[in-house]
C-alpha positions in Angstrom: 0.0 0.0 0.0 3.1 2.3 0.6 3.0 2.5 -3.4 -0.2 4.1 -3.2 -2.1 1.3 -4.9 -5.4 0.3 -4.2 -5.8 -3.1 -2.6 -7.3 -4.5 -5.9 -3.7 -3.6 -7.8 -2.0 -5.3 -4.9 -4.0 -8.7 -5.9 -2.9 -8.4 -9.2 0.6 -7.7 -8.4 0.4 -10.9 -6.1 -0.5 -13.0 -9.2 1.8 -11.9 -11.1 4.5 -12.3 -8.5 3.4 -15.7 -7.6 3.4 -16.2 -11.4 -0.2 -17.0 -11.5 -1.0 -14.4 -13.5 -1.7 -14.2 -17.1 0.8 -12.6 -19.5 -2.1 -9.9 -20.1 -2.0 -9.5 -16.2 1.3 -8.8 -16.5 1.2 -6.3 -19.3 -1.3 -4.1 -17.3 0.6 -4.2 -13.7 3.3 -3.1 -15.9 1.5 -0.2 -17.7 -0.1 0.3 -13.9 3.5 0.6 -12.3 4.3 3.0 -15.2 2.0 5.4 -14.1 2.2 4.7 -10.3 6.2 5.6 -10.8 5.0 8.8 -12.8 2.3 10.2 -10.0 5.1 9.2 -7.4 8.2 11.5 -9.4 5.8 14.3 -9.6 4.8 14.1 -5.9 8.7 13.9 -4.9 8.9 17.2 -7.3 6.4 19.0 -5.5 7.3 18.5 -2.5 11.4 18.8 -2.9 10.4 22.2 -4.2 8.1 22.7 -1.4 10.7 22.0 1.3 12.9 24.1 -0.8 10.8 27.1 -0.5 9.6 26.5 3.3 13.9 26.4 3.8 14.1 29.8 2.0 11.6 31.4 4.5 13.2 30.0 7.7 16.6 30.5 6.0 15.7 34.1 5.3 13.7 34.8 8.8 16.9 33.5 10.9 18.6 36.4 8.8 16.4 38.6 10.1 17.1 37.8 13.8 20.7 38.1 13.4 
């Protein structure tokens, strides 16, 4: 669940991993991982550039005390 998938997505993954899962099970975890490893990048974007910014303020306001 740390992925962010639903708990459906984790069966299939289990199939596949267990091999029990069809080659067309396969194909979609694949294209499902795809777009989990997308969402996940863009998250870690955001928030590296959020922490970036929320470092700027503190950064700037210890300035300011001197």
């Amino acid at each position: 669940r740390r992925f962010g998938f639903a708990l459906e997505d984790i069966r299939q993954w289990l199939l596949v991993r267990e091999k029990d899962g069809t080659e067309a099970q396969m194909r979609q975890w694949i294209d499902l991982a795809d777009s989990q490893i997308v969402e996940l990048t863009e998250q870690r974007r955001q928030l590296d550039e959020t922490l970036a910014e929320l470092t700027s303020l503190r950064d700037t306001t210890v300035k300011t005390l001197g």
